[in-house]
C-alpha positions in Angstrom: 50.2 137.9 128.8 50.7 141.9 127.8 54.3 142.7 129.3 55.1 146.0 129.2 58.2 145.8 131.5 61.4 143.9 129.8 65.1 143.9 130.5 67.2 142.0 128.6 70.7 140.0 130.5 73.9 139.2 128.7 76.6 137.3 129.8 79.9 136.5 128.0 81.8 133.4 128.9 85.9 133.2 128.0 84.8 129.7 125.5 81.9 128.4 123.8 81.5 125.2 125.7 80.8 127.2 129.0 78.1 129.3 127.7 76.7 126.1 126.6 77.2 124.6 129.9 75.8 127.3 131.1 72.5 127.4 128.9 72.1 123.8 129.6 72.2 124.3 132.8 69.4 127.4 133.0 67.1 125.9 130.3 65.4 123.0 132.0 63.8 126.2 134.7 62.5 128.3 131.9 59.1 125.9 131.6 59.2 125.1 135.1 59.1 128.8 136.8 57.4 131.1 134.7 54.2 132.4 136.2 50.8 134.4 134.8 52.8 137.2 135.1 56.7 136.6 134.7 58.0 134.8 131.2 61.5 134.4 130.1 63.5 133.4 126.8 66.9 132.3 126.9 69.0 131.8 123.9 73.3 131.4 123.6 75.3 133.0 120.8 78.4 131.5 120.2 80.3 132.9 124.2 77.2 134.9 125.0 74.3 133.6 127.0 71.2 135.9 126.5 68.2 135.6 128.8 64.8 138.3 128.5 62.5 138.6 131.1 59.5 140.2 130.8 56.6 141.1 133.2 53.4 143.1 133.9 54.8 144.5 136.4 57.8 145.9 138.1 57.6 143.9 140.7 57.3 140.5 138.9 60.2 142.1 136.7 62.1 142.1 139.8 61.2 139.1 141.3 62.1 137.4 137.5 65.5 138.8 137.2 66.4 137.6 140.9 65.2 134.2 139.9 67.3 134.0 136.4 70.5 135.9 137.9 70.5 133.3 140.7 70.3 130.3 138.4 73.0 131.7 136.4 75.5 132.6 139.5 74.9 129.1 140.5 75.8 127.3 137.5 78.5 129.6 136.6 80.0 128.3 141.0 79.2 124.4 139.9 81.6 125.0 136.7 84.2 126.7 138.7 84.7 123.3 140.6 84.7 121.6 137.5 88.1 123.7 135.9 
C-alpha cells in the first residue's frame, strides 16, 4: 500500500508500567483492524506510547485515528478503575 497521508500520536503516561499496560492493551487490534487502505505501527518508549497511522487517503487517515484514539481512551478508563 503507497500512503501518502501519515500522522504520528504520542502519549506520555506518569510510569512505565502504564504505558506498557497500555500498549498491551492496543497491540492485539493492530493485525486485526487494518484495512487495504489504513495501517498502523505502535511502539512504547520507556512512559511514551507512540502509534503511526498511515493511509491513502484522508479519509481512511481519519477514520484510522478515530479507531486508535478510541482504543487508547478506553484502555487508559479500564486502568483508571484499576488505581
Amino acid at each position: 500500500m503507497t500512503a501518502p497521508h501519515r500522522t504520528h500520536l504520542t502519549a506520555e503516561y506518569d510510569t512505565v508500567d502504564r504505558a506498557r499496560a497500555i500498549e498491551r492493551s492496543v497491540r492485539p487490534e493492530i493485525d486485526d483492524i487494518e484495512g487495504d487502505r489504513t495501517t498502523a505501527r505502535l511502539g512504547r518508549d520507556g512512559r511514551r506510547v507512540e502509534l503511526t497511522v498511515e493511509a491513502t487517503d484522508l479519509v481512511a487517515l481519519r477514520a484510522g485515528i478515530n479507531t486508535w484514539l478510541t482504543l487508547r481512551g478506553v484502555a487508559e478508563r479500564s486502568l483508571a478503575g484499576r488505581k
